[in-house]
C-alpha positions in Angstrom: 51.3 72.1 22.8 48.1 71.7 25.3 45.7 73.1 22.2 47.9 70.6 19.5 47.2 67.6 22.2 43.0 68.0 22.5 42.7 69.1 19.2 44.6 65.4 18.5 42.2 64.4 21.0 39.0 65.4 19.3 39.9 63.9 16.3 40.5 60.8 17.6 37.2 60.6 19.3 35.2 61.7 16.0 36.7 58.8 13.9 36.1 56.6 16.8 32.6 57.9 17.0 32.3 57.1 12.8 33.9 53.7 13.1 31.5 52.4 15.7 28.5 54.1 13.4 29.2 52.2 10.4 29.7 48.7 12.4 26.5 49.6 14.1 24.9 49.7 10.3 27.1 46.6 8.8 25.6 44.5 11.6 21.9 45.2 11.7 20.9 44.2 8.2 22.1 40.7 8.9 19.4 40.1 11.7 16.5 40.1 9.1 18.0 39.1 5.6 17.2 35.9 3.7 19.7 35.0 1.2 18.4 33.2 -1.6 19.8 29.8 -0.9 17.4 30.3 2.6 14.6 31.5 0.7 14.8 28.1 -1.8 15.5 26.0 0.9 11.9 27.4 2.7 10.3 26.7 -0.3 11.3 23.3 -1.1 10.5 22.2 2.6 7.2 23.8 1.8 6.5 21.7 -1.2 7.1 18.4 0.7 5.2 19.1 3.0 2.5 19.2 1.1 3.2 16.1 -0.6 3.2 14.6 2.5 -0.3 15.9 3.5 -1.3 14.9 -0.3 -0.1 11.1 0.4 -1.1 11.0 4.2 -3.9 12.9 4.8 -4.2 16.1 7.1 -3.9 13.8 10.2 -0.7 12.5 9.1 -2.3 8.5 8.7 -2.1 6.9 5.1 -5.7 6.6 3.8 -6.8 3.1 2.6 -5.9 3.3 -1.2 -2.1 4.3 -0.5 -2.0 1.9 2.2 -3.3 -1.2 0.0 -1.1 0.4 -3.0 1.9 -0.9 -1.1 0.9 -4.4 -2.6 1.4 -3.0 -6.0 -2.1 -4.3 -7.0 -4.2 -0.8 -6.7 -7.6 -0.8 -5.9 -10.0 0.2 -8.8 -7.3 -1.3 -11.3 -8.1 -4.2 -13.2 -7.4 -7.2 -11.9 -4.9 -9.9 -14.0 -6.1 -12.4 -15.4 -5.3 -15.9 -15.5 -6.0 -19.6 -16.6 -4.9 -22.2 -14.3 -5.7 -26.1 -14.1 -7.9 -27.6 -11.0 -7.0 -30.8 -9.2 -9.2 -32.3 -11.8 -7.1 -31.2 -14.7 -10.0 -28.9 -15.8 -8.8 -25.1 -16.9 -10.7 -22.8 -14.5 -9.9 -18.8 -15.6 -10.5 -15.1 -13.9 -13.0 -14.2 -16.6 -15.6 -17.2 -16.5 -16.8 -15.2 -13.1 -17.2 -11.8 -14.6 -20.1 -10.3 -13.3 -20.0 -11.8 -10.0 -17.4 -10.9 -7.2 -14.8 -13.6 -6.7 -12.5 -13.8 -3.9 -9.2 -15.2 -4.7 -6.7 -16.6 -1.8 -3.1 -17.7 -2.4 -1.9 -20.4 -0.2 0.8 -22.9 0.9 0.8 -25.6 3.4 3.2 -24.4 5.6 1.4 -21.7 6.9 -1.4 -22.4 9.3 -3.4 -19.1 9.0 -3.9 -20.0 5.1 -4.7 -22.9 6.0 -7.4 -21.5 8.2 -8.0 -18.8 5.5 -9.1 -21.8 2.6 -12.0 -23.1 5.8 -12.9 -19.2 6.3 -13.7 -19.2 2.6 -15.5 -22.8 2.4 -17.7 -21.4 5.2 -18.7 -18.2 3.1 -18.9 -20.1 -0.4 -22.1 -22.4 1.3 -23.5 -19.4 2.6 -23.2 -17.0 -0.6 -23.8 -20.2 -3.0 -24.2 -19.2 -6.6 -24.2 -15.4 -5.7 -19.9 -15.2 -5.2 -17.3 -17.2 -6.8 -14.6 -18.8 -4.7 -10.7 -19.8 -5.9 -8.1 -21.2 -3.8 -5.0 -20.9 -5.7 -2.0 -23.0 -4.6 1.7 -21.4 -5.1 3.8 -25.0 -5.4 6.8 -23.2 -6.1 6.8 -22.0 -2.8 5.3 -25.1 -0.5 6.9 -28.0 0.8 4.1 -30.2 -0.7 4.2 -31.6 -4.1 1.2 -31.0 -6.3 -0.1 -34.5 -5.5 0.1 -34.1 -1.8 -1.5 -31.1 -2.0 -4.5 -32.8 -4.3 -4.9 -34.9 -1.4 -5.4 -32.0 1.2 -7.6 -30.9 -0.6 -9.5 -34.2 -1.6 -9.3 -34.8 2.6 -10.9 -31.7 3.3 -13.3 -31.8 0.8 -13.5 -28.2 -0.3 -16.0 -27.7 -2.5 -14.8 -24.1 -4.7 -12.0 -24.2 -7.3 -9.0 -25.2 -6.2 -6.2 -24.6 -8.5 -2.1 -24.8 -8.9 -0.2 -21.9 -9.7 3.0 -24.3 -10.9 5.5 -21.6 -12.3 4.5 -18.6 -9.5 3.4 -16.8 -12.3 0.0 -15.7 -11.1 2.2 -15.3 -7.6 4.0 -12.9 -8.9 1.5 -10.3 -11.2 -0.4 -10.3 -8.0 2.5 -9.6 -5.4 2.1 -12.2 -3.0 4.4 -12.3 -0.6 2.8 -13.3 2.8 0.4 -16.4 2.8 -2.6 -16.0 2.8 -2.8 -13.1 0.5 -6.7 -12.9 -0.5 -7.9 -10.6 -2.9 -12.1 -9.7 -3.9 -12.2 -8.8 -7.1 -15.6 -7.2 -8.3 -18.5 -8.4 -10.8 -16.7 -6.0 -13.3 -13.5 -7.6 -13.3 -11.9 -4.6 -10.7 -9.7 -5.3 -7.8 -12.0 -4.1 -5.0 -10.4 -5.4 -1.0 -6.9 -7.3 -0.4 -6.2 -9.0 2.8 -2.6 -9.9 3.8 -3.5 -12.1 7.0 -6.5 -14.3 7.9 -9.4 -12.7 7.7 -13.0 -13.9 9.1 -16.1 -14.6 7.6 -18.0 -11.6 8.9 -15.4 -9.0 7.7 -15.6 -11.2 4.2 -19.3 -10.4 4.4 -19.6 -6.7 5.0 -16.7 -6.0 2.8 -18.7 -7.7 -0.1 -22.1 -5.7 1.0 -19.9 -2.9 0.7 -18.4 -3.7 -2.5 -22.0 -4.4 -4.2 -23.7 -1.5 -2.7 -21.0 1.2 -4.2 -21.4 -0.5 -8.0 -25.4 -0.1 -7.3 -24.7 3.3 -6.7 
């Protein structure tokens, strides 16, 4: 019975000894494998992050053309054109400045800093005189003034570019204005070339149009 009993023994241990062996194996694969859900999920984070470096830049900051692209008037694209009356009745349109830049400003009454912005831009016509064109383009749909009050703004401030009314919001709309002032320069071949979407001074007006000029010598 003693010899029956180890020999039980022994073969206990042996299958014990095999059992352990093969969990041993069944576990140790598992550390290292990539299933191929893992493996498309790797890639696919891969890819967007390289759309993110694409449309940010290696330092993770927007460059200038996907920043000003938000306005949905691109850079480099041609700008839309339009015909629109003056406070004298006269119809004053995009193309009778091709080839010379003109800067374009949409404004309302009700904000101060256009306001300040349709000044900014009287200042800069009398310095650039014939060299730049200058439009002022009033949004009534969206001011508190009628188009005869506004006539008489102008008239009292005797601004001496193009002033014109934008009556229906149409020109409001093909360039995306939705923060007064909204300025665009548009280049001497008809190009959208700098937008602005708060007030901006005379001097930053000036070296963006030396900067303009000097890239279409080029």
């Amino acid at each position: 019975m003693r010899r029956g009993q180890a020999l039980i023994a022994i073969i206990v241990l042996i299958v014990l000894l095999i059992l352990g062996g093969c969990k041993k194996e069944a576990v140790e694969p598992q550390d290292t494998q990539v299933t191929p859900n893992e493996n498309t999920d790797i890639k696919e984070k891969e890819a967007k992050t390289e759309e993110n470096k694409e449309a940010t830049g290696e330092d993770g900051i927007a460059d200038e053309k996907n920043q000003e692209s938000i306005l949905g008037v691109h850079i480099g694209n041609k700008a839309p054109s339009f015909e629109l009356e003056n406070y004298l009745g006269e119809i004053v349109a995009l193309e009778d400045y091709k080839g010379k830049p003109v800067i374009v400003t949409f404004w309302v009454s009700w904000s101060q800093e256009a306001l300040e912005q349709l000044h900014v831009l009287e200042n800069v016509s009398i310095l650039l005189g014939e060299d730049a064109a200058f439009i002022g383009i009033h949004v009534e749909s969206f001011d508190t003034l009628t188009k005869d009050e506004a006539i008489e703004l102008i008239n009292d401030n005797q601004y001496t570019y193009e002033m014109v009314f934008d009556g229906e919001a149409k020109v409001h709309q093909e360039y995306y204005v939705g923060i007064y002032p909204t300025t665009y320069i548009i280049d001497p071949i008809g190009k959208i070339a700098k937008s602005y979407t708060t007030l901006v001074e005379e001097d930053q007006i000036l070296e963006d149009l030396e900067h303009i000029l000097s890239q279409l010598l080029q």
